[in-house]
C-alpha positions as CSV (number, residue, x, y, z in Angstrom):
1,X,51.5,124.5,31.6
2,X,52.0,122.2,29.2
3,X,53.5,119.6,32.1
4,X,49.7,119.4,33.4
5,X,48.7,115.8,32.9
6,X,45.8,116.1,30.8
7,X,48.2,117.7,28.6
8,X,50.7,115.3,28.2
9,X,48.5,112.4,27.7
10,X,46.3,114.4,24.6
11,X,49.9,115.7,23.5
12,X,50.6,111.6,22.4
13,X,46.9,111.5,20.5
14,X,47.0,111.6,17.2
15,X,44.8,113.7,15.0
16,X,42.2,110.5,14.9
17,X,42.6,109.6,18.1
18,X,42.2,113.3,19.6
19,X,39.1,113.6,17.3
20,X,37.4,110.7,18.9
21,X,38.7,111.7,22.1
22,X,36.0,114.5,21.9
23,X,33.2,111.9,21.4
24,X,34.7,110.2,24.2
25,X,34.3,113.5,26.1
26,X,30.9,113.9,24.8
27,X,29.3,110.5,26.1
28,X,27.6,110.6,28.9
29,X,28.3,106.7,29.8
30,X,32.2,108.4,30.4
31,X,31.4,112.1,31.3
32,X,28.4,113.6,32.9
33,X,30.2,117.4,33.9
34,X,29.0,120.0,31.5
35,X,32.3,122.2,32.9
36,X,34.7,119.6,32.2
37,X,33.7,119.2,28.3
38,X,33.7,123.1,28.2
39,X,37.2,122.7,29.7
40,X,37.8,120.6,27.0
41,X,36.7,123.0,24.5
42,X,38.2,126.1,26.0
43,X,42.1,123.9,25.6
44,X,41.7,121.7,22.6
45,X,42.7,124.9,20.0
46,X,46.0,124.6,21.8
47,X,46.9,121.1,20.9
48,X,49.1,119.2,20.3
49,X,51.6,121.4,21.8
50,X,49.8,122.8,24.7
51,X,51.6,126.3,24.8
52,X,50.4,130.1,24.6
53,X,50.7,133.0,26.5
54,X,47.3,132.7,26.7
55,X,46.8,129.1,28.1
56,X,46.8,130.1,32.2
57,X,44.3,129.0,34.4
58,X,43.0,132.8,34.8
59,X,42.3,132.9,30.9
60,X,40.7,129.4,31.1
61,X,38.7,130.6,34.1
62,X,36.9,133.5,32.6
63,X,35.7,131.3,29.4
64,X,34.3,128.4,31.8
65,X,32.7,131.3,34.7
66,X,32.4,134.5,33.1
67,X,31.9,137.3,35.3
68,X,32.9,135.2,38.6
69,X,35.9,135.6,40.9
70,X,38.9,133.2,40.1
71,X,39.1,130.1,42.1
72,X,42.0,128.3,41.7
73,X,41.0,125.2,43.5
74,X,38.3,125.0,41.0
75,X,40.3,124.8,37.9
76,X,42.8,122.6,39.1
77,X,39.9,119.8,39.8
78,X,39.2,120.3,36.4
79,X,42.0,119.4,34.9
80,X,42.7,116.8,37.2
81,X,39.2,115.2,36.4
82,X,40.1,115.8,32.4
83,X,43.5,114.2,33.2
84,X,41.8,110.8,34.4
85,X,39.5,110.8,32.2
86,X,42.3,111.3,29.1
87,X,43.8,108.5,31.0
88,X,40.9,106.6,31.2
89,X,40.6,107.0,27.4
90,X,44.5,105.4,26.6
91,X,42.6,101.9,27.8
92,X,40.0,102.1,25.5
93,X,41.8,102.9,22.3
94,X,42.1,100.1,19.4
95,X,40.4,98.1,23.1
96,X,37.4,97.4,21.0
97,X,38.6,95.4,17.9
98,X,41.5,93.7,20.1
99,X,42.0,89.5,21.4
100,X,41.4,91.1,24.7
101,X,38.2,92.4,24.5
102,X,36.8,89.2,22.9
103,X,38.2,87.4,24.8
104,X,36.0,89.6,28.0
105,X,33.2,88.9,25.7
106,X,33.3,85.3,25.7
107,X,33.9,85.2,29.4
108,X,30.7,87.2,29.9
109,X,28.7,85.3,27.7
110,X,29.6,81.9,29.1
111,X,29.2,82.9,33.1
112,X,25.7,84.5,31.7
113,X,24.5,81.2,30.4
114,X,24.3,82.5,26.7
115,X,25.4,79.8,25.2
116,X,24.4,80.4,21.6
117,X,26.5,84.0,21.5
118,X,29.5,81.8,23.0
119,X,29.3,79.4,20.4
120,X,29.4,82.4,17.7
121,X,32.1,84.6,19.4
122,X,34.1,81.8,19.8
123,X,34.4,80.4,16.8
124,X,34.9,84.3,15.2
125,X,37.6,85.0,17.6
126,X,39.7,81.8,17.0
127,X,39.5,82.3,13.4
128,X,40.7,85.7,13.6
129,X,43.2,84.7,15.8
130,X,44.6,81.9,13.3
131,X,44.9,84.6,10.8
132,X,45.9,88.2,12.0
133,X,48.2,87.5,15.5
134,X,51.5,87.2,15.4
135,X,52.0,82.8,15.1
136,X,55.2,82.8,17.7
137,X,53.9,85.8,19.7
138,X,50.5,86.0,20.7
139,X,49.0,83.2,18.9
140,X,49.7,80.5,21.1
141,X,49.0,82.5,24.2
142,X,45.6,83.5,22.6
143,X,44.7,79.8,22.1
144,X,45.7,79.0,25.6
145,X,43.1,81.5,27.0
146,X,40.9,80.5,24.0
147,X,40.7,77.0,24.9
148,X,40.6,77.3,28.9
149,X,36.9,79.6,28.1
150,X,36.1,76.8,26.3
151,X,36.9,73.9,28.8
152,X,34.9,76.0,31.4
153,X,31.9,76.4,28.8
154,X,32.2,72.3,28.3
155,X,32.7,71.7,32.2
156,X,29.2,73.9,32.7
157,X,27.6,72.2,30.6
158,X,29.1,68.7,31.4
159,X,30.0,68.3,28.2
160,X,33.0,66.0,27.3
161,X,34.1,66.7,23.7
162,X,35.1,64.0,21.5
163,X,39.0,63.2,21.3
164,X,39.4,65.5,24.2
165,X,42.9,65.8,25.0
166,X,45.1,68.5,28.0
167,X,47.4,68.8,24.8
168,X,44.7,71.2,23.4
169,X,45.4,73.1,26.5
170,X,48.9,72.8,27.3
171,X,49.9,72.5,23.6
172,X,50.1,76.4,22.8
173,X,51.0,77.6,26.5
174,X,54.2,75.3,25.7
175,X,54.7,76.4,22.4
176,X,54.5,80.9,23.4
177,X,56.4,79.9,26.8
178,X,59.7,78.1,24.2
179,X,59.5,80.4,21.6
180,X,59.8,83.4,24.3
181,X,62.4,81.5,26.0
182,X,64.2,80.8,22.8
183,X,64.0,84.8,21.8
184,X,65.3,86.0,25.5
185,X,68.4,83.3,25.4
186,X,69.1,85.0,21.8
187,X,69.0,88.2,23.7
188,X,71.1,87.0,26.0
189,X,73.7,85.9,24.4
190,X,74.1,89.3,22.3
191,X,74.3,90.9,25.9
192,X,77.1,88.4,27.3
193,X,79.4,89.1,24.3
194,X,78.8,92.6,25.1
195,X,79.6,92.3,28.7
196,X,76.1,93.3,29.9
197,X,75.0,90.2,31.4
198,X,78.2,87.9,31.4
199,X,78.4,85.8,34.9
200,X,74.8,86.9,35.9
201,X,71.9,84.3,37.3
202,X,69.1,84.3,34.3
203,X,66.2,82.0,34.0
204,X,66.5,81.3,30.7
205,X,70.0,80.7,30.5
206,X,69.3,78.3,33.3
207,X,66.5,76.6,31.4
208,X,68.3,75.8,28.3
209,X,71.5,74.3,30.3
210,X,69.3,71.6,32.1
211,X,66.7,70.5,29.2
212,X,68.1,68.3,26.4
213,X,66.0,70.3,23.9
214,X,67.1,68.8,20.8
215,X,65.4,65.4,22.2
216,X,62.2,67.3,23.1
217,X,62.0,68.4,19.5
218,X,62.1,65.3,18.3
219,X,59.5,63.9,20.7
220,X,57.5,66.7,19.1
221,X,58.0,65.7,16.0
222,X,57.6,61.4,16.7
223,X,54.2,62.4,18.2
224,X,53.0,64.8,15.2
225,X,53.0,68.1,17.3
226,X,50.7,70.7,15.4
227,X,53.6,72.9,16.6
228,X,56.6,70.8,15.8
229,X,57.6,72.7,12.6
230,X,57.5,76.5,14.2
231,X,59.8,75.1,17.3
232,X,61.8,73.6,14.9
233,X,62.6,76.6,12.7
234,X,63.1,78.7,16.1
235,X,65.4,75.9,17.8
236,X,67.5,76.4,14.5
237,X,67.6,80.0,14.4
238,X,68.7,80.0,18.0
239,X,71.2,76.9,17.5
240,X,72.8,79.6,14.5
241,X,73.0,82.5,17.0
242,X,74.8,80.7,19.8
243,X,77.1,79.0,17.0
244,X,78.4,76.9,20.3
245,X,79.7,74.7,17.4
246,X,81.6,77.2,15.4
247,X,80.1,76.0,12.5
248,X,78.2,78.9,11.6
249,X,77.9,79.0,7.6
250,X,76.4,75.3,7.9
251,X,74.1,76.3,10.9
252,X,73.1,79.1,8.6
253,X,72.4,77.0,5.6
254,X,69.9,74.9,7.7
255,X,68.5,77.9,8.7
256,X,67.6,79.2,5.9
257,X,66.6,76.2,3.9
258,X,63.6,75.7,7.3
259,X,63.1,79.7,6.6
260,X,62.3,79.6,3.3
261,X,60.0,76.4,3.9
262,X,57.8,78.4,6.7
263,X,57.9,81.9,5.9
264,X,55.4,81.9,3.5
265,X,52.8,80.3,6.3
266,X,53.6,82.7,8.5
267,X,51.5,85.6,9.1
268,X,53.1,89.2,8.5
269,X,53.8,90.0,12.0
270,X,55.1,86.4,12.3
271,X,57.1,87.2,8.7
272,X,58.6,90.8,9.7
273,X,60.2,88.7,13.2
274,X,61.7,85.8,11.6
275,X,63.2,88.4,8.4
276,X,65.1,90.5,10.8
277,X,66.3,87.7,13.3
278,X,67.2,86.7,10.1
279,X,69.6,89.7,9.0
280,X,70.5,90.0,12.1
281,X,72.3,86.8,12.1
282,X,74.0,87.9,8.4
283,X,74.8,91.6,10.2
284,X,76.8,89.8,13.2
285,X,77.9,87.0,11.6
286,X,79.3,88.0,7.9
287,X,82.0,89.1,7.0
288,X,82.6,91.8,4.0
289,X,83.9,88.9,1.4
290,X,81.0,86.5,2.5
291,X,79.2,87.5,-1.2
292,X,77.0,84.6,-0.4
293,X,75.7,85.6,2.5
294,X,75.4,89.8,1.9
295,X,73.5,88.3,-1.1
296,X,71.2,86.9,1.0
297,X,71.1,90.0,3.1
298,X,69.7,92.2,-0.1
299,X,67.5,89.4,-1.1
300,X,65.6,89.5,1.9
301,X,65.5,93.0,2.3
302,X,64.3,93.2,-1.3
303,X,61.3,90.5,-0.3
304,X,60.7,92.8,2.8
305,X,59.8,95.6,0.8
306,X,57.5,93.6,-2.0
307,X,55.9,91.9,0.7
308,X,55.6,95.4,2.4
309,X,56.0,93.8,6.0
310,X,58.8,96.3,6.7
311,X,56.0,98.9,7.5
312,X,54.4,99.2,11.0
313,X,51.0,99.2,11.5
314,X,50.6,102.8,10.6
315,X,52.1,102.4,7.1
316,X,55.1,103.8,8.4
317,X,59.1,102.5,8.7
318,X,61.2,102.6,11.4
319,X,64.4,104.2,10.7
320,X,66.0,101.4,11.8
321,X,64.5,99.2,9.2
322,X,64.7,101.6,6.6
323,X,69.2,101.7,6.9
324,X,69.3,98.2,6.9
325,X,67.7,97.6,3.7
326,X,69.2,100.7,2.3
327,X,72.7,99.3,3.4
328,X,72.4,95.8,2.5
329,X,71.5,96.8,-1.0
330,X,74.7,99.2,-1.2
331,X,77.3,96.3,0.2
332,X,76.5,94.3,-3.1
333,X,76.5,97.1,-5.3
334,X,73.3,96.9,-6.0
335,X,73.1,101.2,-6.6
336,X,69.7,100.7,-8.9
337,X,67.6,99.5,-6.5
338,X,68.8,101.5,-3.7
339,X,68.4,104.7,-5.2
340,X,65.1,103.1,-6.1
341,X,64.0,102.6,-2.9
342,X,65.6,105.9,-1.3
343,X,63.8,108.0,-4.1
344,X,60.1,105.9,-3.7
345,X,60.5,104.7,0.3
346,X,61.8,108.0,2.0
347,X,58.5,109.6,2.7
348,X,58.0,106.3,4.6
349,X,59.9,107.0,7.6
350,X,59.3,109.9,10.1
351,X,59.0,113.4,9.0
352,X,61.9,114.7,11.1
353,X,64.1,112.7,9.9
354,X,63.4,111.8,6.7
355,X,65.8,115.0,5.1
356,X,68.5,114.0,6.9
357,X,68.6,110.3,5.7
358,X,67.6,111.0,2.3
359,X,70.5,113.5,2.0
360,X,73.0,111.0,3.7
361,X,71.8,108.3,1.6
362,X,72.1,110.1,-1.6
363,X,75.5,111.4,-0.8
364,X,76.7,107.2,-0.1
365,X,75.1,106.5,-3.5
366,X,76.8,109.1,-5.5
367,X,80.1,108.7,-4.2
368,X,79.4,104.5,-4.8
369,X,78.8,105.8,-8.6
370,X,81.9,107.5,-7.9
371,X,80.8,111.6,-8.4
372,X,82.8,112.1,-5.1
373,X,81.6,116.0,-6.0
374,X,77.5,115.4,-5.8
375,X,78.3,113.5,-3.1
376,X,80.1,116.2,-1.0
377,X,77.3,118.8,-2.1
378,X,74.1,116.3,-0.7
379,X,76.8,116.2,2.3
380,X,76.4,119.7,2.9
381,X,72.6,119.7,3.3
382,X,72.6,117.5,6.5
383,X,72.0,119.1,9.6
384,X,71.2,116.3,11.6
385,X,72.6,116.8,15.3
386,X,72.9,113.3,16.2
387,X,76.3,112.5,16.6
388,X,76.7,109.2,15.1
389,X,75.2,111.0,11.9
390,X,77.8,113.7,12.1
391,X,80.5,110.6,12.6
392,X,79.0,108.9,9.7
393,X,79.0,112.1,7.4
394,X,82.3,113.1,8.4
395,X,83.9,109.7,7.1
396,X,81.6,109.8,3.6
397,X,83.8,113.1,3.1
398,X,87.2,111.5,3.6
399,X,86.5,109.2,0.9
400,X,85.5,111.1,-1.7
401,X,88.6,113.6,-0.5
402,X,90.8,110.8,-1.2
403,X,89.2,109.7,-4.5
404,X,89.3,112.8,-5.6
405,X,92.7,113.5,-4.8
406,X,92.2,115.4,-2.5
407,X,94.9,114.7,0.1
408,X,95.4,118.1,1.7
409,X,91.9,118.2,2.7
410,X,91.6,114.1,3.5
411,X,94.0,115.0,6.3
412,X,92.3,118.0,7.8
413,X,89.2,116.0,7.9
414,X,90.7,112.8,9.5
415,X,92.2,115.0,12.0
416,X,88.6,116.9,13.0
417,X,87.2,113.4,12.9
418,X,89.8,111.9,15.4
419,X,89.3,114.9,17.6
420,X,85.7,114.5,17.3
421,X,85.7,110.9,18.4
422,X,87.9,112.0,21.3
423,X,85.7,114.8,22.6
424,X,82.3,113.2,22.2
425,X,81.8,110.8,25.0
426,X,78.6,109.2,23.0
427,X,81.0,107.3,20.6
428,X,82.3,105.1,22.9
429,X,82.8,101.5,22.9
430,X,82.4,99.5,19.5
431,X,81.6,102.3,17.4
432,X,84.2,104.6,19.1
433,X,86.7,101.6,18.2
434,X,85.5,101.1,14.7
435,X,86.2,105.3,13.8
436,X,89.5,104.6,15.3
437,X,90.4,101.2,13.1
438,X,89.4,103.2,9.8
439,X,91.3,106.6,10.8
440,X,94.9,104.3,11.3
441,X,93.8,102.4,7.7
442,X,93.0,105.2,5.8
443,X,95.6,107.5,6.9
444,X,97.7,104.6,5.7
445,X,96.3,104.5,2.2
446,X,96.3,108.6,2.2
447,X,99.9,108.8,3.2
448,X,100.5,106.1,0.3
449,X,98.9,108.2,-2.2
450,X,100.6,111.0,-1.1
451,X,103.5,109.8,-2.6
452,X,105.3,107.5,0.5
453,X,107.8,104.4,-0.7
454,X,106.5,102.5,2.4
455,X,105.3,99.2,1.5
456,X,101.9,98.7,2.7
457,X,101.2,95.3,2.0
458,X,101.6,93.8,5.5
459,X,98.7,96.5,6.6
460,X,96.5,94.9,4.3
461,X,96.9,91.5,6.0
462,X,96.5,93.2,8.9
463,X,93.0,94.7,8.1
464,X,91.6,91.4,6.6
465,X,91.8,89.9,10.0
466,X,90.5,93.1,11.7
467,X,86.8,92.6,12.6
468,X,85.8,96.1,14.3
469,X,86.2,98.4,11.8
470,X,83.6,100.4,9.5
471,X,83.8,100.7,5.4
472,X,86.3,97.5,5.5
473,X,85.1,97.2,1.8
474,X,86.0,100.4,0.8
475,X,89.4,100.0,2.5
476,X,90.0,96.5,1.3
477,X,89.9,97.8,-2.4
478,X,92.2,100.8,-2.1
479,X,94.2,98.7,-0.5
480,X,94.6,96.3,-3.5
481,X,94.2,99.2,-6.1
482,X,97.6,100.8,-3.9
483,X,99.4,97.8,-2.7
């Protein structure tokens, strides 16, 4: 039952939202059916899950119309009415305090001739845009629409403003319409070298081969565009992710340097963008002996979190967020503040996974502070069934077998985990390759500890230059501690 629509759309509310879906229900501007809030009433014990034995539309029946004979026509229009209207509701939540609906305001005001509300609302919204949207996102598209309600306000009232310009106008439709351009052709070019889009027609692709950007910058910048610096900054930022020059460290340096200028300026939503386009660039880029750079990796990921713009608007982290700081902090050996953050930032992330991660986490910390034994036994208390977890996990406890001696056993578990990687269709492509790069190295190393005379050296020139392959730094140092 619980495949009814009105029960998947409450089964997304939260506990706020379903709360103040039953004033919703309860307003007679929305609802005027006295059965369909009973409905309501006779269901809502049931969510979020929407499942009983007793939850059938006989049950439900007899509540609504006891004593009458079941009609199952009846109930079905009720749910469908108590479908649209929890439909209906998904448009009007957060609707209130959003750009959207002031925006509806000030067009209502202006075609009713209220000038003096205009006047207010206007000035209120374009603040508030100025401060809380996103400046490369929304911002500019805002003060487009911002602007054209106020040219028609002016044109109504034949009202010229002083130092009118079309830049006003055209200015920040530019300004969204690049910096969205300059975003997708980043995109793109992460899906070409992954063969998704390579040889394809694209738009944006298109744009960027015919316009001589680099000289509209600069005729931004001789004619003291308001938005010359944020183009700037992006046009960098994307010159550094094509790299068409090959000169990436020096791209990156210029980067930066306009990164650390502007990010302050920004706004957080602004701020959270530009930081992980940012460590993006550093995750595809370096490489595991460019200290300089994984430096700048933690550093940013430290700012993240004392800025707190790594949390959504929720107060939550995304589990996406929350590995990449953890993991930039362990590639410079900075344990301290990792275990820091694990032990203070876990509850952070969702509920069902946040034992999983913390366990996983806590196993690659101990075994960095080298108690390969902890680390086996925090091992042991994941039972996360993603398989890229289990991968993960799996290689954690070939390490510490091989720190610890532990040859015998480092076999047996390279062997399940090449097996593994063999049966599981999900670990395919990069990732599939990477497992297979660190099962030939370390058995390698393993078979060297083991007692072999071969000389191992020419492997390790080998590995330096291989560039898909996980734990290269771990590899790298038994390598040298071996060779």
């Amino acid at each position: 039952m619980n495949q009814i629509k009105a029960f998947r759309i409450l089964s997304t509310l939260s506990k706020e939202e379903f709360a103040e879906f039953d004033r919703f229900i309860n307003s007679p501007f929305f609802n005027r059916s006295k059965d369909l809030t009973k409905l309501f009433y006779a269901v809502n014990k049931y969510y979020p899950i929407f499942e009983s034995p007793k939850l059938t539309n006989e049950n439900i029946y007899k509540k609504l119309y006891p004593g009458k004979t079941f009609n199952e026509g009846t109930i079905r229009n009720l749910f469908t009415d108590l479908g649209n209207l929890a439909e209906r509701f998904l448009g009007f939540i957060n609707h209130e305090g959003s750009f959207d609906f002031g925006l509806k305001l000030l067009s209502e005001t202006n075609a009713r001739y209220l000038d003096k509300e205009f006047n207010k609302n206007y000035n209120n919204l374009y603040d508030e845009n100025e401060l809380i949207e996103d400046s490369f996102y929304k911002k500019n598209l805002n003060k487009y629409h911002l602007v054209t309600e106020l040219d028609l306000f002016n044109d109504r009232r034949k009202i010229k403003p002083k130092n009118y310009s079309r830049n006003n106008l055209n200015e920040p439709l530019f300004a969204f319409f690049f910096a969205e351009f300059i975003f997708e052709h980043s995109s793109y070019i992460a899906r070409v070298s992954s063969n998704e889009q390579s040889g394809k027609y694209d738009i944006v692709k298109l744009f960027f081969d015919c316009v001589d950007v680099a000289k509209l910058i600069s005729g931004l910048k001789k004619n003291n565009s308001p938005h010359y610096k944020d183009i700037e900054l992006y046009y960098s930022f994307f010159l550094t992710t094509q790299n068409k020059d090959g000169n990436f460290f020096f791209n990156f340096e210029r980067s930066y340097k306009l990164f650390k200028e502007r990010i302050d300026k920004m706004t957080k939503q602004a701020q959270y963008r530009m930081y992980i386009w940012l460590r993006n660039l550093i995750n595809t880029h370096a490489k595991i002996d460019d200290k300089e750079l994984l430096q700048v990796l933690f550093q940013t990921g430290k700012e993240m979190v004392a800025k707190e713009i790594a949390l959504d608007e929720t107060g939550k982290m995304s589990a996406f967020v929350f590995v990449n700081l953890i993991h930039g902090a362990i590639l410079v050996k900075e344990l301290d503040w990792a275990s820091d953050f694990l032990e203070n930032k876990i509850n952070l992330i969702a509920e069902d996974a946040k034992s999983d991660f913390y366990n996983y986490y806590k196993a690659k910390i101990l075994s960095r502070q080298k108690k390969y034994i902890e680390s086996n036994e925090a091992l042991l208390k994941i039972d996360k069934e993603d398989i890229l977890f289990k991968i993960d996990s799996k290689v954690l406890r070939m390490i510490n077998y091989f720190e610890l001696g532990f040859t015998e056993a480092g076999f047996s578990q390279a062997e399940t985990l090449k097996q593994y990687n063999i049966r599981n269709e999900t670990a395919n492509g990069i990732y599939r390759e990477k497992c297979t790069n660190f099962l030939k190295y370390y058995l390698i190393l393993l078979k060297k500890k083991s007692g072999a005379e071969d000389d191992i050296s020419h492997f390790k020139k080998e590995l330096l230059d291989c560039a898909i392959i996980r734990n290269k730094d771990w590899l790298l140092e038994k390598f040298e501690e071996l060779s």
